[in-house]
MDTraj code that builds the backbone (N, CA, C; nanometers):
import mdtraj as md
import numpy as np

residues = "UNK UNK UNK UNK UNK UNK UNK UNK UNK UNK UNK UNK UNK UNK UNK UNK UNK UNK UNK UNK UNK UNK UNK UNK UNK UNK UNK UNK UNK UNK UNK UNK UNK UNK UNK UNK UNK UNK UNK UNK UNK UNK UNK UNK UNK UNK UNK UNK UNK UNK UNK UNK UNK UNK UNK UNK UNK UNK UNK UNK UNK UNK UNK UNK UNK UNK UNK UNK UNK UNK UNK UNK UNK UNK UNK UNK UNK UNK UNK UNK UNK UNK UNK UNK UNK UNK UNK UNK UNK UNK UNK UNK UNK UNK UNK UNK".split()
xyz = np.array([
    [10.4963, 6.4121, 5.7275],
    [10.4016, 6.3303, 5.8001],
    [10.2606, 6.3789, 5.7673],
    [10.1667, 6.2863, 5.7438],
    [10.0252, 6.3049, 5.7139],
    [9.9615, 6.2635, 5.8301],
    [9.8750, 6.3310, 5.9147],
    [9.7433, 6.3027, 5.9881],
    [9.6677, 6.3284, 5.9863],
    [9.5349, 6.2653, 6.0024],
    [9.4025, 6.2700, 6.0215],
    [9.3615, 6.2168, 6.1406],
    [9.2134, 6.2719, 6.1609],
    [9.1520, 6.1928, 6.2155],
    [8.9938, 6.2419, 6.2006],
    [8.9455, 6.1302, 6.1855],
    [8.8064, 6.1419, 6.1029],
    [8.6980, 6.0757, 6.2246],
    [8.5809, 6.1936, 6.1603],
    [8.4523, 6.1619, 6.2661],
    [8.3791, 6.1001, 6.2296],
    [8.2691, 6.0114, 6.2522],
    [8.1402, 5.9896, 6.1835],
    [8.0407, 5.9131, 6.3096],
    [7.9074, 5.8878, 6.2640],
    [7.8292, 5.8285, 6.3332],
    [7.7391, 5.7333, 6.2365],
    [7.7445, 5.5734, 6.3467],
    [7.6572, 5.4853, 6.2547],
    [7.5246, 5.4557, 6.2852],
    [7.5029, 5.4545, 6.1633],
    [7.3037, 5.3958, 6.2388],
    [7.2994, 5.3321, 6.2986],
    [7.2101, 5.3411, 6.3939],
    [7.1406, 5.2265, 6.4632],
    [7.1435, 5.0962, 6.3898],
    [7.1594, 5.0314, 6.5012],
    [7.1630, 4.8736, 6.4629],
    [7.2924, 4.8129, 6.3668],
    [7.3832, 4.9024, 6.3231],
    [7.4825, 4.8971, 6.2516],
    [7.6404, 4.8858, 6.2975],
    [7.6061, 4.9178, 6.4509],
    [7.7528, 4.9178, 6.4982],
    [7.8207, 4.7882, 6.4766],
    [7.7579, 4.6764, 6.5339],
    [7.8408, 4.5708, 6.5252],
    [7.9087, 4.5261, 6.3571],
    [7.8533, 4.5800, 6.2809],
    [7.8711, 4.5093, 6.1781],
    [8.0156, 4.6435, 6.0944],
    [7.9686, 4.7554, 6.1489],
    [8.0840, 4.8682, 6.1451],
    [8.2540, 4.8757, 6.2249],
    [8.2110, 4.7979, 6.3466],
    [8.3490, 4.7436, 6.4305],
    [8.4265, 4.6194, 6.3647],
    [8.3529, 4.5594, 6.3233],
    [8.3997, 4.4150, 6.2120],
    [8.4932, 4.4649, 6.1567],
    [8.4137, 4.5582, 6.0185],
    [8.4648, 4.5890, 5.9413],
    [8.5880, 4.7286, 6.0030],
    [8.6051, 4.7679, 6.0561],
    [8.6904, 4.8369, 6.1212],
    [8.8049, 4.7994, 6.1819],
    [8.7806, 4.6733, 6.1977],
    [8.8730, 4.5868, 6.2677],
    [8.9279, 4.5284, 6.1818],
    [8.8623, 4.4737, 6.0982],
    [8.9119, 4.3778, 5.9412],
    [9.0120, 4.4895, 5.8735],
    [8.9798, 4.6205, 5.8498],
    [9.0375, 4.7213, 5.7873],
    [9.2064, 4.7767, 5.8536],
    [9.1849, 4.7674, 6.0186],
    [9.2638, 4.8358, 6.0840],
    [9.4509, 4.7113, 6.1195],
    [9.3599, 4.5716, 6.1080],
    [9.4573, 4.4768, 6.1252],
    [9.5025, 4.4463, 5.9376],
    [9.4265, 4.4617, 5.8356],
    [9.5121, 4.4784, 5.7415],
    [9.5977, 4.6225, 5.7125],
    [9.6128, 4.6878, 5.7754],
    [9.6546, 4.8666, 5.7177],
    [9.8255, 4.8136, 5.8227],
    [9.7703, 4.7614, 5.9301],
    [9.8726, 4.7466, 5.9955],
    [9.9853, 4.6123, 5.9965],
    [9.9250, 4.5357, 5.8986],
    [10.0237, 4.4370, 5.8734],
    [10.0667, 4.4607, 5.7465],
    [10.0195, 4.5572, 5.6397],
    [10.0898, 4.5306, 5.5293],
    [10.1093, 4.6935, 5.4484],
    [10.0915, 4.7661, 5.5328],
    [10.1911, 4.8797, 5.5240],
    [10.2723, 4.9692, 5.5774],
    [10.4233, 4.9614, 5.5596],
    [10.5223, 5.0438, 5.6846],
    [10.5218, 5.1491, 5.6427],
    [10.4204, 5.2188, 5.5717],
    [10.4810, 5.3805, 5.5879],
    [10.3262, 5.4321, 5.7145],
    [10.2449, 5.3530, 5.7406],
    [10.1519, 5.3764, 5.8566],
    [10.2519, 5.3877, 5.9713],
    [10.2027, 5.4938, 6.0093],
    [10.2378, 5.4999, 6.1345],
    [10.0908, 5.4930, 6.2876],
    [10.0605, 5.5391, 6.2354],
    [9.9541, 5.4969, 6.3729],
    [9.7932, 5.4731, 6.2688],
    [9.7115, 5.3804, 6.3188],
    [9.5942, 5.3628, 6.2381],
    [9.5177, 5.3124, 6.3260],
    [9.4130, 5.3882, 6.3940],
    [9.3258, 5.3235, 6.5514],
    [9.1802, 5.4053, 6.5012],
    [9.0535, 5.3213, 6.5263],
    [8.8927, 5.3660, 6.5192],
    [8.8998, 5.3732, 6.6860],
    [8.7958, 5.4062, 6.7247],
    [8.7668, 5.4969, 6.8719],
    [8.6212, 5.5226, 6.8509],
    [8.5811, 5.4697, 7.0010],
    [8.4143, 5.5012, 6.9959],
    [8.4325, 5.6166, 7.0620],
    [8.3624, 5.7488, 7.0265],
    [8.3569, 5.9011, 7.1056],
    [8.2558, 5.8652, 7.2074],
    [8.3211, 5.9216, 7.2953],
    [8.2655, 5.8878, 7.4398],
    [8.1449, 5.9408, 7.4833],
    [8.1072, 6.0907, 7.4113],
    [8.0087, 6.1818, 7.4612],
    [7.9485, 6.1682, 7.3553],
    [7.9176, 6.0957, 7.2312],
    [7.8514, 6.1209, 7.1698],
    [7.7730, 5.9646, 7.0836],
    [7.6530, 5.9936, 7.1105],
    [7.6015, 5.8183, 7.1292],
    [7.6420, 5.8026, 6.9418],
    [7.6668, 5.6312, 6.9289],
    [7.6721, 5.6019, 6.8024],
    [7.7758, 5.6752, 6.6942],
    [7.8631, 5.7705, 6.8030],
    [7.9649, 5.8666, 6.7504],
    [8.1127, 5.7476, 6.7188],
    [8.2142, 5.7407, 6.6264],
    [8.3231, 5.6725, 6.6201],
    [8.4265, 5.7973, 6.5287],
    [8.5393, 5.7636, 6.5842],
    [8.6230, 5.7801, 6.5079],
    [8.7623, 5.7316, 6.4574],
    [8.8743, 5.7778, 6.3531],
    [8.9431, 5.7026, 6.3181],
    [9.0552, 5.8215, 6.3046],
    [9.2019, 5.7469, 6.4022],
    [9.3307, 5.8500, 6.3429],
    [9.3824, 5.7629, 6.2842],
    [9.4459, 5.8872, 6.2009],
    [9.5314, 5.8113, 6.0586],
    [9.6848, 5.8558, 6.0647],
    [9.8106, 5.7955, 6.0604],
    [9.9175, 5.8644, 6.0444],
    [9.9748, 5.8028, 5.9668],
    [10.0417, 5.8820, 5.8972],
    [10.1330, 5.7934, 5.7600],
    [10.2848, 5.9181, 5.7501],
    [10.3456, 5.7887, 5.7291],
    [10.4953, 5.8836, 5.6907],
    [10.5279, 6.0138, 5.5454],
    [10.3817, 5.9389, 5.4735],
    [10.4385, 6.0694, 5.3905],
    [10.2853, 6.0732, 5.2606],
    [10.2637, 6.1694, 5.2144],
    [10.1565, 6.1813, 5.1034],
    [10.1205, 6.0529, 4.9967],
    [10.2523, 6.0033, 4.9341],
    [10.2685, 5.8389, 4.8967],
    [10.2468, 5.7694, 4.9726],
    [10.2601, 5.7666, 5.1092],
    [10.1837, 5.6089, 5.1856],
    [10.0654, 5.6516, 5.1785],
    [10.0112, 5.7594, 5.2479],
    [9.8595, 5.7633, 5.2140],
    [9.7832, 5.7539, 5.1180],
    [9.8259, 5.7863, 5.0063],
    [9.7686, 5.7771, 4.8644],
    [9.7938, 5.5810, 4.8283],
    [9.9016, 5.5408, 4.8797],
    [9.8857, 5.3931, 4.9088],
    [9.7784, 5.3214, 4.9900],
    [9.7779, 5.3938, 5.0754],
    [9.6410, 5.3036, 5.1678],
    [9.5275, 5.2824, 5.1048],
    [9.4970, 5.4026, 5.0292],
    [9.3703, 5.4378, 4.9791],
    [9.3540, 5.3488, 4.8769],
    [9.4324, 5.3322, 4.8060],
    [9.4568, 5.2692, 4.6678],
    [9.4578, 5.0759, 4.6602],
    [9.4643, 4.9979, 4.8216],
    [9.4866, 4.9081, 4.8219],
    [9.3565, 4.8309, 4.8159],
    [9.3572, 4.6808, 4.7702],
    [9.2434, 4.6151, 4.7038],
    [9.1568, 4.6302, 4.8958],
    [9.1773, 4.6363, 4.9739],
    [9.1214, 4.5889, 5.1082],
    [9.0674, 4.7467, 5.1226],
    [9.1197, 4.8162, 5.0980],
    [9.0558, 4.9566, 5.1744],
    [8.9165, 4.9891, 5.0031],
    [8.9479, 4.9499, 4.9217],
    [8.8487, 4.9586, 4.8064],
    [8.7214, 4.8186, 4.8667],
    [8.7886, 4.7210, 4.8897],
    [8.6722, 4.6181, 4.9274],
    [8.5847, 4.6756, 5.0800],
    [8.6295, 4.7078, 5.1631],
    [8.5913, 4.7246, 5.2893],
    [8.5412, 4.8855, 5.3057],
    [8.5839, 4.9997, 5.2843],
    [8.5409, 5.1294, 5.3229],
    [8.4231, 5.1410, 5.2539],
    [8.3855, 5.0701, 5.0939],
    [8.2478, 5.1040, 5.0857],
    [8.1260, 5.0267, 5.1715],
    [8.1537, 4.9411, 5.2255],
    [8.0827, 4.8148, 5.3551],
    [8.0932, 4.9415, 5.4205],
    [8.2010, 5.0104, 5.5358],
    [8.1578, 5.1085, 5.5945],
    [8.0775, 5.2051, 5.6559],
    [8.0850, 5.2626, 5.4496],
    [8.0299, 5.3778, 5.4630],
    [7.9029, 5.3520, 5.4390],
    [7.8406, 5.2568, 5.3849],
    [7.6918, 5.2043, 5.4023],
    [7.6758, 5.1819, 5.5603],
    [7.7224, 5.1591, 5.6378],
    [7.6873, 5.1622, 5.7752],
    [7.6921, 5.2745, 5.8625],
    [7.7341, 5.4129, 5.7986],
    [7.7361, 5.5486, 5.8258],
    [7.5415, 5.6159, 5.8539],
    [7.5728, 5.6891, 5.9156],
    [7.4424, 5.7877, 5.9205],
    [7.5105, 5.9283, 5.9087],
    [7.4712, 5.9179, 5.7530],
    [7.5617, 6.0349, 5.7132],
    [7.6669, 6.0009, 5.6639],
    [7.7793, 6.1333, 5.6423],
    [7.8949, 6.0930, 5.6336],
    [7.9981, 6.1275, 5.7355],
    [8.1190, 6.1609, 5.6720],
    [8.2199, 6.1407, 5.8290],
    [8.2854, 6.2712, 5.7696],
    [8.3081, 6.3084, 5.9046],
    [8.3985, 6.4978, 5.8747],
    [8.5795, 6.4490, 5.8759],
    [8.6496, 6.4574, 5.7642],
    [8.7953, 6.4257, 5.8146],
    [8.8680, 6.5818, 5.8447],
    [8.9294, 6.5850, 5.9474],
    [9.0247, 6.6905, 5.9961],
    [9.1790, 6.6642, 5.9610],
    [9.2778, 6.7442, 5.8798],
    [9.3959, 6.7035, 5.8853],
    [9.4418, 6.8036, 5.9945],
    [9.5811, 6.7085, 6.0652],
    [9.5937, 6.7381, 6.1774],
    [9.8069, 6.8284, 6.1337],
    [9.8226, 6.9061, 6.2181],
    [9.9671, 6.9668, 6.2295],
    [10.0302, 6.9326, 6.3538],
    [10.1703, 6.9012, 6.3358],
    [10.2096, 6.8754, 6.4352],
    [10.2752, 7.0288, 6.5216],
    [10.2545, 7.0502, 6.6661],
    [10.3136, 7.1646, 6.6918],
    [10.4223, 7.2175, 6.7042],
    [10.5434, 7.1066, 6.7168],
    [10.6041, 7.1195, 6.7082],
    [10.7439, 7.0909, 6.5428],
])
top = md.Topology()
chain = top.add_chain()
for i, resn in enumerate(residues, 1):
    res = top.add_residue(resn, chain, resSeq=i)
    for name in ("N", "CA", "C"):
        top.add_atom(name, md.element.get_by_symbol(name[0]), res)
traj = md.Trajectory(xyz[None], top)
């Protein structure tokens, strides 16, 4: 199992057009690949203009699939132009 979950913050005046595309991104990841297992953006609560995104995938090949698909190449660079800055990704362990 692969997880992430990634931080970032968008400029001003950019959110709406960053939730779009987040949304556009998050309803294709989830209709057209089953090795996702969980794929959700999240506005951080304490931190203004703060968002983030968990990622779970069944295995190193689905993720290297996500990445690779024509929608995550069309849409994450839209994104990351709406970033201030860039985004910190954390991979995550399960504890048990």
């Amino acid at each position: 199992m692969m997880t992430f979950l990634a931080r970032m913050k968008v400029k001003e005046g950019k959110e709406a057009e960053f939730i779009r595309l987040a949304q556009a991104l998050t309803s294709k990841v989830l209709t057209h690949e089953s090795g996702t297992v969980a794929y959700e953006f999240f506005k951080l609560r304490d931190v203004p203009l703060g968002y983030a995104v968990f990622e779970q995938f069944m295995s190193e090949e689905d993720e290297e699939a996500h990445r690779n698909t024509d929608y995550f190449h069309n849409l994450a660079p839209q994104m990351l132009e709406c970033l201030d800055g860039t985004y910190v990704r954390e991979s995550l362990d399960s504890i048990d």
